[in-house]
N, C-alpha and C positions, 0 to 999 in steps of 0.2 A: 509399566507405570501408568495409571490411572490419573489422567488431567482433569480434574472439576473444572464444575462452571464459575464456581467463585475463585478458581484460583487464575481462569480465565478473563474475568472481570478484572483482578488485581492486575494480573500481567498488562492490559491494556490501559487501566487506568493508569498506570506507570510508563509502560513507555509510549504512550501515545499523548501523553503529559511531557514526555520528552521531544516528542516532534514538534510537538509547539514551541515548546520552550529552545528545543535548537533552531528554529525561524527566525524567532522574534530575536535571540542571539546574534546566529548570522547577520539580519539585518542591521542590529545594530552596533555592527564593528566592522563591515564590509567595505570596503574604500571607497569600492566604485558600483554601488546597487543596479546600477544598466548591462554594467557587465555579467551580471549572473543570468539574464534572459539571451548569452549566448548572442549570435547571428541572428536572434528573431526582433525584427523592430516595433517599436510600440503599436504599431498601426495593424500588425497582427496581431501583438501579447495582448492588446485590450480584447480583441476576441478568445481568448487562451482563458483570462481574469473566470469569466464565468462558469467553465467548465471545470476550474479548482473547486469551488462551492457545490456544483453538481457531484464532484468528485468525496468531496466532505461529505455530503447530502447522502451519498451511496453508502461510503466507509457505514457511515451511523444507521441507516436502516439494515444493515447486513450484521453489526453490531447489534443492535438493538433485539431483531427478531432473536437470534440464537441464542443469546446469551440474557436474554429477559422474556422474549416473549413465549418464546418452544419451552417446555418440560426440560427438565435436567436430562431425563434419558434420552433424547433426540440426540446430543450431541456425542455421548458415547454411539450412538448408529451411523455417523456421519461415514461416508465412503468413498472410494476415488468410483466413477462413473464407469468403471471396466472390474472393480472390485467387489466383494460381501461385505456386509458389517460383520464387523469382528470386536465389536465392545472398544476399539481403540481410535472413534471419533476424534476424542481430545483431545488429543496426542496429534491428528493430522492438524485438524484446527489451530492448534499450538503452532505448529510448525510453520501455515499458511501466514499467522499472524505475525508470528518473531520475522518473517522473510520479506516480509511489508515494511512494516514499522523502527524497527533497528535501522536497517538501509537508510528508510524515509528520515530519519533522526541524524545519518551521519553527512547525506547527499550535499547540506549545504556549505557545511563547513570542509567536504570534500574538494567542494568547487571554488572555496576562497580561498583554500591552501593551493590550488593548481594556480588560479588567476593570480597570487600573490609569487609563485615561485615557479610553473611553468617546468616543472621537472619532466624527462622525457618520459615516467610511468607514471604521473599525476592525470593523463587522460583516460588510464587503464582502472586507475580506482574509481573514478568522475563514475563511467561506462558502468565498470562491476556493478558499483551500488543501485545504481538505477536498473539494471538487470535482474540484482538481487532482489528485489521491490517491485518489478512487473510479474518475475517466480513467483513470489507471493501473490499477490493478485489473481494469476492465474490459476494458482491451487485453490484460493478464496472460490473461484468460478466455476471450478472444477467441483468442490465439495459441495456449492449453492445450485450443482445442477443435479448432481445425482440426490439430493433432496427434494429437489422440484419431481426429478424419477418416482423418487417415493413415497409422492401425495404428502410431504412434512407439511405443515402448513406452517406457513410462512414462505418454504422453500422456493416459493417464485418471485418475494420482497429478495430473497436474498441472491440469485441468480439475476434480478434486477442492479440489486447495490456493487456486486461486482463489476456489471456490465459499465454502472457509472462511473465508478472508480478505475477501470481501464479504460476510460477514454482520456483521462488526464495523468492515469499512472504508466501506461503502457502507450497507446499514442502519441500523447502530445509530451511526455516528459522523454522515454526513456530513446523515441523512434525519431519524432519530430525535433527534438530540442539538442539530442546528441548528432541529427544530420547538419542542424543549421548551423550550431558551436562551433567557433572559428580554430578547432583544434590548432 
């Protein structure tokens, strides 16, 4: 199956319209809004706050170049960095993104169903989603590098935008926030 770039466009503009929209939810039905920064005190999370932004900042330049600013064809070339192009870019692209943004969409209401109910596999979902969402990330990085391999241009914006996005999606969410969490 052949994944366009507009049908790539669609796919993010929806669920990543849902990530937001599952924040701004969470937040506002969550009992105890402190409780979801986990074991980490304000006096850290305020230095956490800006690397969310940097982290959005990345998502959208990695967004932006591939899927507006490269040729349509760039993205069928896209490749794992040990792999050929094989005409099924999209399809990996596809996969990076649904492994990101789905997760990122369920992670908060993952963690107000544990904090509400504390069940003994509620820290096993918490864990999953945020794994499943650094996987993503990491394929993001994986595809923005062996473009950067391939002289794409752009491909250094977007091995960039990875790099920001796993500082707040893979560090400080899935590493830092699942050690400090008062399972």
């Amino acid at each position: 199956m052949e994944v366009s770039r507009q049908f790539l466009r669609i796919f993010i503009y929806i669920f990543g319209t849902l990530v937001l929209v599952s924040y701004m939810y969470g937040l506002s039905h969550a009992s105890d809004k402190e409780a979801l920064w986990g074991g980490i005190p304000w006096s850290q999370a305020k230095f956490i706050v800006p690397f969310m932004f940097l982290a959005a900042f990345g998502f959208l330049m990695y967004w932006w170049v591939i899927l507006y600013q490269s040729d349509a064809s760039v993205i069928a070339d896209l490749r794992w960095p040990w792999g050929e192009s094989d005409g099924h870019g999209g399809g990996r692209l596809l996969l990076a993104f649904a492994m990101l943004v789905i997760p990122s969409a369920l992670w908060l209401e993952a963690t107000i169903y544990h904090l509400d109910h504390d069940y003994s596999w509620t820290p096993i979902l918490v864990i999953g989603v945020l794994v499943l969402a650094s996987i993503g990330n990491i394929m993001m990085g994986l595809l923005g590098y062996s473009a950067w391999q391939d002289d794409v241009s752009g491909g250094g914006a977007m091995l960039v935008g990875s790099i920001l996005l796993g500082i707040q999606c893979i560090l400080l969410d899935c590493i830092y926030w699942n050690l400090k969490f008062p399972w």
